[in-house]
C-alpha positions in Angstrom: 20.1 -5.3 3.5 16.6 -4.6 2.9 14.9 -6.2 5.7 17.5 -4.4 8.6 16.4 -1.2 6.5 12.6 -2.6 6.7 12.8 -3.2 10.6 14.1 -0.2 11.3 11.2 1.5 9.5 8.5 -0.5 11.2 9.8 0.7 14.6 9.4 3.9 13.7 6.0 3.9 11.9 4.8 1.6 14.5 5.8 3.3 17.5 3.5 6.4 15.9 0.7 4.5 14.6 0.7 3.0 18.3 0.2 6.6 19.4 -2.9 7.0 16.9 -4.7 4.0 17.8 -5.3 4.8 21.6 -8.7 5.1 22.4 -9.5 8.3 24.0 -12.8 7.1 25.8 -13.6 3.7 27.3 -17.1 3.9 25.3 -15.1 3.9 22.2 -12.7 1.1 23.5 -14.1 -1.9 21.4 -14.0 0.3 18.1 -10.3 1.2 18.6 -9.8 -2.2 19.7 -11.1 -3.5 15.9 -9.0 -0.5 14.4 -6.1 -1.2 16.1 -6.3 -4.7 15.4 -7.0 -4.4 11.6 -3.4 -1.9 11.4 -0.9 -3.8 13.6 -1.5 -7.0 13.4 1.8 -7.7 11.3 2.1 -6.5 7.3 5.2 -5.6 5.5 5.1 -2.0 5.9 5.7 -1.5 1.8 4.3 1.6 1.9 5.2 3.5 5.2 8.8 2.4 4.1 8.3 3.6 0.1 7.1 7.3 2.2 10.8 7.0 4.0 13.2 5.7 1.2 11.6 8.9 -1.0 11.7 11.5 2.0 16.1 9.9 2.0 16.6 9.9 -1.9 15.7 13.5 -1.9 17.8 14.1 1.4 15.0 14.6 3.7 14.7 12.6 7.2 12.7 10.2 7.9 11.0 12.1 11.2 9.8 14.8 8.6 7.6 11.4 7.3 6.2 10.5 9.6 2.6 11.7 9.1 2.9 10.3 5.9 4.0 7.5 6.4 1.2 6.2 9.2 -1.4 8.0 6.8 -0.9 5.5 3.7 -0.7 2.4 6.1 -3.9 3.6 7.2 -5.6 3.5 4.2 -4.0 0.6 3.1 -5.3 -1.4 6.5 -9.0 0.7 6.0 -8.7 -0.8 2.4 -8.2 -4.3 3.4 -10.9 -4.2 6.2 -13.0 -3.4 3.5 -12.0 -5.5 1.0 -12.3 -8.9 3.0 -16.0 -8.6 4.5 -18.9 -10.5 2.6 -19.9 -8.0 0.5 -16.3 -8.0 -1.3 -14.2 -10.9 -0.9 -15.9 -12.4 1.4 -12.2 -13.6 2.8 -11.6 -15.2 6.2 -8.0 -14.9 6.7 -5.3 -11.9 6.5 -1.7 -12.0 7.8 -2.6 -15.2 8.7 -5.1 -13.9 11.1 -9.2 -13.9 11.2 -10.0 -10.7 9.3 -11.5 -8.3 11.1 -15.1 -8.8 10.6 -14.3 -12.6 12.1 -12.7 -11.5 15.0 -15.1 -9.2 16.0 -18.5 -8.6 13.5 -19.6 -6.8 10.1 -21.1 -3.8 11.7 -17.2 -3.0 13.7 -15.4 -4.0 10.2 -16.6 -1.3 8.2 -16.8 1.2 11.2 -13.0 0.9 11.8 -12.2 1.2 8.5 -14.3 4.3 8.1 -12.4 5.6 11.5 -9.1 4.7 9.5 -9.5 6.3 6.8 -10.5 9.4 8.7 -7.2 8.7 10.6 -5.3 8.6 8.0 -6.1 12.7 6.9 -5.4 13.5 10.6 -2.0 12.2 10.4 -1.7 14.2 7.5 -2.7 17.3 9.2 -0.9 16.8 12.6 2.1 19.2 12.9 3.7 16.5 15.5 4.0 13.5 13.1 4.0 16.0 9.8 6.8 19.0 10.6 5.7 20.5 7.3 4.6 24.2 5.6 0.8 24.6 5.0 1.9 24.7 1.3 3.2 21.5 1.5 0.4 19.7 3.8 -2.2 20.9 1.4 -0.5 19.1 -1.6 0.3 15.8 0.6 -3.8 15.8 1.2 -4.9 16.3 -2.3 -2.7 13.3 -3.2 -3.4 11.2 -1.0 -7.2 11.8 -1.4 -7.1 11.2 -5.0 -5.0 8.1 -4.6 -7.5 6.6 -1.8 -10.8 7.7 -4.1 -12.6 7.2 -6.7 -9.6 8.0 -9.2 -7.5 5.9 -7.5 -7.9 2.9 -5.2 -11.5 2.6 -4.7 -12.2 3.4 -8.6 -9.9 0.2 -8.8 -11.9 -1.9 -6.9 -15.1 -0.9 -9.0 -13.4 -2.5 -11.4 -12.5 -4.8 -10.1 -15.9 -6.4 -9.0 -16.5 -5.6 -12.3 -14.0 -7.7 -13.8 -15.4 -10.9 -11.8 -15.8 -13.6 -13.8 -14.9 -11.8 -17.2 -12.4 -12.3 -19.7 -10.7 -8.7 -20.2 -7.4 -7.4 -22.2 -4.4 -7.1 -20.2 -4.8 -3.2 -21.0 -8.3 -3.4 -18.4 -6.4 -5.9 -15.9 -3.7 -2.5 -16.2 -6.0 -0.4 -16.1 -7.8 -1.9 -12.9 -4.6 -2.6 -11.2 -2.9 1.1 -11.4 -6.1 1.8 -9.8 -6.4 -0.5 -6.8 -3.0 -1.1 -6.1 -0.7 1.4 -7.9 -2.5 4.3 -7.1 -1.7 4.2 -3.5 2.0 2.5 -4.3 2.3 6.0 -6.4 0.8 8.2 -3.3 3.8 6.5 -1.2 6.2 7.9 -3.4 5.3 11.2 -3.9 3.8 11.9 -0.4 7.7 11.2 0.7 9.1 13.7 -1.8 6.5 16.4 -0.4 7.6 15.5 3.1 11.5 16.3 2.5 10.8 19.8 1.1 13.5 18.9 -1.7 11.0 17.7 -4.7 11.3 19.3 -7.6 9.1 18.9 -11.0 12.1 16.6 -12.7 12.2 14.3 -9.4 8.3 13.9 -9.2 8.3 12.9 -12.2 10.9 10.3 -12.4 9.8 9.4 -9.4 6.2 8.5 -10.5 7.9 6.4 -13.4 9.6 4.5 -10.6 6.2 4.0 -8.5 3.8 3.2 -11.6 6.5 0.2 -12.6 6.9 -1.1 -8.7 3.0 0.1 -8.4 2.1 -2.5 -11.0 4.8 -5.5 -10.3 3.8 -5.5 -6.8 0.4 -6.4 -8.3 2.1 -8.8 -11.0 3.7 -10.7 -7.7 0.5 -11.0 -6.0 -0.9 -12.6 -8.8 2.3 -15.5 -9.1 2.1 -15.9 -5.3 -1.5 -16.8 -5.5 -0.6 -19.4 -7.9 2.4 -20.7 -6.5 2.6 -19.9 -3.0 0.7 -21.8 0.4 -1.9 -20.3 2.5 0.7 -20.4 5.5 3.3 -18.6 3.7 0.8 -15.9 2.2 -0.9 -15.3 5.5 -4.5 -15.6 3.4 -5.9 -18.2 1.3 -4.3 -19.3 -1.5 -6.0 -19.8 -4.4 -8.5 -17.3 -3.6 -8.4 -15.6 -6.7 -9.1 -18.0 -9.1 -11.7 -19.6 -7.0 -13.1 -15.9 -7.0 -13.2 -16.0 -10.6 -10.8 -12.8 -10.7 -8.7 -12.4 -14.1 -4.8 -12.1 -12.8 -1.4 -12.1 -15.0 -0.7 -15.6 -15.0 -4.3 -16.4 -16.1 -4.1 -13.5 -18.9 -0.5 -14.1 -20.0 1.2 -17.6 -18.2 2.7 -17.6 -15.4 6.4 -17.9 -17.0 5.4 -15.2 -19.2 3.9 -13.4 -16.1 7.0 -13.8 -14.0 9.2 -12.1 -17.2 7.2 -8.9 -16.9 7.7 -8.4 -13.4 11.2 -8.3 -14.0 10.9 -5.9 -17.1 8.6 -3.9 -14.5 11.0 -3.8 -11.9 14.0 -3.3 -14.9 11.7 0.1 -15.4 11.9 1.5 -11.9 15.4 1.2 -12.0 15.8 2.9 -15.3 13.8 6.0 -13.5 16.1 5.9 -10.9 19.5 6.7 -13.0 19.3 10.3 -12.0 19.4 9.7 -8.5 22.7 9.3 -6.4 23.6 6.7 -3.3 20.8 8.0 -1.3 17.8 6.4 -3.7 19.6 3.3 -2.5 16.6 2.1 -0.3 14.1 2.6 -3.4 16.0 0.5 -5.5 16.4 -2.5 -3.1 12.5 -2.0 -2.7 12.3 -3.0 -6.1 14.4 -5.8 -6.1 12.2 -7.0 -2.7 8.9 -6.3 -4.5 9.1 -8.9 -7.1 11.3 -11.6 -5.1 9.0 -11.5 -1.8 7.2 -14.6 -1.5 4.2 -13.3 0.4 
């Protein structure tokens, strides 16, 4: 079962991001306060648990993750810090809590999300959470630093305020969505494949098939659920994106039509998969969770 596999990977991500988040000063108390807040305040864990179920397919252990693992979450929380505050989304609510410049104030928003993205490199580079050669540290940072940058996540979200109120081809809304969302989904992947010292060229790249299809149907998912989901059940507001004026797949294509190519999406990550024995067995049940979560 997926979500026995899923708890068991929060306790262990958790457990270390726990040990991140302490604040080493009481002057600097109220900033970790707002980073801590922003990271383990719920969330699905997609990624920390995409890092472990690649580390397994390529029969690493999940221990040998573990830097990897808190370092995407990081930027993933750092991203959606970002993302919510005035200036962006402007949203009020995540994980069905007051984002974090509600609960505490602009100025302590984008300071913990600068500290977490800083954060997220030191896990990276900490030999406790990341048992790894220097070799294989130096290719975990390059990716992630592409995938959180311009070429990647925040090039995305450029586009994405771009995109506001536009009417664009579904090869832009791609485009945009690789970016933002995929970019990091991808980063996942590959950053578990460094970790278990097993990845060869032939798995990377099968393995990136796997995380561009899941990268973009996670994305395709988000879109339905906005439409036909509630606020309580998403944890934010629903609705949000069309009142933003954002273009989305159901807007672009229907949302039956929309709904059909996250299957074929999630159809493609298996294909990329067929190599892989028993072990891959956690990557393929992600893909079956991305496109059938309803939040």
């Amino acid at each position: 079962m997926i979500s026995d596999y899923q708890h068991f990977c929060q306790q262990h991500v958790d457990g270390a991001l726990e040990q991140l988040l302490r604040a080493p000063t009481f002057e600097l108390q109220r900033l970790y306060d707002a980073m801590h807040y922003s990271v383990m305040n719920g969330g699905k864990r997609v990624r920390p648990l995409l890092v472990f179920a690649s580390c397994q397919a390529l029969g690493g252990e999940i221990q040998q993750a573990y830097g990897a693992a808190c370092a995407v979450e990081l930027i993933h929380a750092y991203s959606l810090v970002h993302d919510d505050l005035p200036a962006m989304d402007d949203d009020d609510l995540r994980r069905g809590q007051p984002t974090t410049h509600k609960a505490f104030d602009e100025a302590y928003a984008i300071l913990a999300g600068d500290a977490l993205q800083a954060l997220a490199f030191h896990a990276l580079c900490d030999e406790n959470l990341s048992p790894v050669s220097s070799q294989q540290r130096l290719d975990m940072l390059k990716e992630l630093s592409n995938a959180a940058g311009a070429k990647g996540m925040v090039g995305g979200q450029a586009i994405d305020l771009s995109a506001v109120g536009q009417i664009i081809s579904q090869d832009t809304l791609e485009l945009m969505h690789r970016h933002k969302t995929g970019a990091l989904i991808q980063a996942s992947v590959r950053l578990g494949a460094l970790a278990s010292n097993h990845a060869t060229k032939q798995k990377l790249e099968a393995l990136d098939h796997y995380a561009q299809s899941i990268g973009l149907a996670f994305q395709v998912q988000d879109d339905i659920l906005d439409v036909i989901s509630d606020t309580k059940t998403l944890g934010k507001q629903q609705g949000s994106d069309i009142e933003h004026g954002k273009p989305t797949y159901p807007a672009l294509l229907g949302l039956e039509e929309a709904q059909r190519y996250a299957q074929t999406l999630k159809q493609q990550a298996l294909e990329a998969l067929s190599d892989f024995d028993h072990k891959a067995v956690h990557l393929r049940q992600l893909a079956d969770y991305i496109v059938s979560r309803n939040n």
